[in-house]
C-alpha positions in Angstrom: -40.8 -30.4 -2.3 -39.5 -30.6 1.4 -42.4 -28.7 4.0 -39.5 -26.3 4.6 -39.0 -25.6 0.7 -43.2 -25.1 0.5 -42.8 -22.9 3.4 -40.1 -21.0 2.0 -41.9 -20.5 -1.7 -45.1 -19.2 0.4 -42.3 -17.0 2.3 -41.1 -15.7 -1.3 -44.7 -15.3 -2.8 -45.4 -12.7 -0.1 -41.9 -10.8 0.4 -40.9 -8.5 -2.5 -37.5 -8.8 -1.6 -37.2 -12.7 -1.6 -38.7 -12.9 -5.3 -36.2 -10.8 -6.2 -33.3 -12.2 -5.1 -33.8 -15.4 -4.5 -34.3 -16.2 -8.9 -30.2 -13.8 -8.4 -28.8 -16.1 -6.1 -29.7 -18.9 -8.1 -28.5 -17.5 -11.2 -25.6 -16.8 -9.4 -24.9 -20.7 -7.8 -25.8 -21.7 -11.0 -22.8 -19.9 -13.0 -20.6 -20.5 -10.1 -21.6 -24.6 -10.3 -21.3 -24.6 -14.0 -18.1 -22.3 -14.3 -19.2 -20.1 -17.0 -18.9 -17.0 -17.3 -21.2 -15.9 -19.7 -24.2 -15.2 -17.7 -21.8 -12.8 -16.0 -22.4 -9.6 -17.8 -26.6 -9.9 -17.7 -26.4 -11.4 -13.8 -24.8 -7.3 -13.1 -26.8 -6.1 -14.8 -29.6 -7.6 -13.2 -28.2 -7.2 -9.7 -27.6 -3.5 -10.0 -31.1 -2.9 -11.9 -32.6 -4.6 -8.1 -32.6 -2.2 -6.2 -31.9 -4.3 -3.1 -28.5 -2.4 -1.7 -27.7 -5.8 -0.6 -27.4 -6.8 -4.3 -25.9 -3.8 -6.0 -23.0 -3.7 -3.4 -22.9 -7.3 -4.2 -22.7 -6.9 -8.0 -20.8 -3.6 -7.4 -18.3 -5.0 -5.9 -18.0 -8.3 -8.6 -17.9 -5.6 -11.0 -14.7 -4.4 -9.5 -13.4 -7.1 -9.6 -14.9 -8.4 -13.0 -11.6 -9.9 -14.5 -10.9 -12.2 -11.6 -14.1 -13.2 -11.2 -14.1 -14.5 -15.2 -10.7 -15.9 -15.0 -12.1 -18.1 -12.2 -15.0 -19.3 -13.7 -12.8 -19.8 -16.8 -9.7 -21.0 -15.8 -8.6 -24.4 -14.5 -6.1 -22.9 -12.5 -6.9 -23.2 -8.7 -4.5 -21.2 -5.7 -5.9 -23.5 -3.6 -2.8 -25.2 -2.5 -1.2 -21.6 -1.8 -4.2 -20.6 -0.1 -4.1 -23.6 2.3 -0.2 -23.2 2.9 -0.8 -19.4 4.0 -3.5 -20.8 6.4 -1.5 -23.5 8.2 1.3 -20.9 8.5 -0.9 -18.5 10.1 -2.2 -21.1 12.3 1.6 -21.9 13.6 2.2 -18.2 14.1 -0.8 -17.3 16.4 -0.2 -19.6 19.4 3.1 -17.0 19.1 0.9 -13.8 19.2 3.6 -12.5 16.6 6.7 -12.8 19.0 8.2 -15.8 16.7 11.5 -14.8 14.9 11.9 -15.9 11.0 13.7 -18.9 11.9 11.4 -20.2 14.4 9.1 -20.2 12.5 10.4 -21.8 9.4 11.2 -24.2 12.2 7.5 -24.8 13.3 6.4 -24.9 9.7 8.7 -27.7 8.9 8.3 -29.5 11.8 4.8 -29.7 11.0 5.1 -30.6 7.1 
């Protein structure tokens, strides 16, 4: 272990609230790495039983939004690609401060593709 990872377990060993969550967050990068979702259902379970508000409106909020959570950590499917053509186009619109017309902007959009 690193001096800053020895200093962090001591850290954990004496804060309640980091030996709580930190064995949660792992859990949590762990199903995210992996892409299952079957550790979903006892991960909520877990984080609304911690009573950390931090982690129930965490897991509150995943539990909202349960199905598209599991369809991403099941799917193969990726909106990545949409995702990063909204963000370019947002990018050409803001030098504009929203004063760009439709066909100006389809314009600077193209000119830039």
């Amino acid at each position: 272990m690193t001096p800053s990872d020895q200093e962090l377990l001591q850290t954990r060993r004496h804060d309640k609230g980091l030996e709580t969550a930190y064995p949660l967050t792992q859990r949590f990068r762990q199903m995210i790495r992996r892409r299952t979702a079957t550790p979903l259902d006892p991960w909520l379970a877990d984080g609304l039983a911690s009573e950390m508000p931090e982690l129930v409106n965490f897991a509150n909020g995943l539990q909202r939004e349960r199905s598209a959570i599991q369809g991403a950590l099941i799917l193969p499917d990726s909106n990545g690609q949409v995702e990063g053509q909204i963000t370019k186009l947002k990018l050409l619109k803001r030098p504009s401060y929203g004063r760009a017309q439709l066909d100006r902007l389809r314009q600077r959009m193209l000119h830039a593709a």
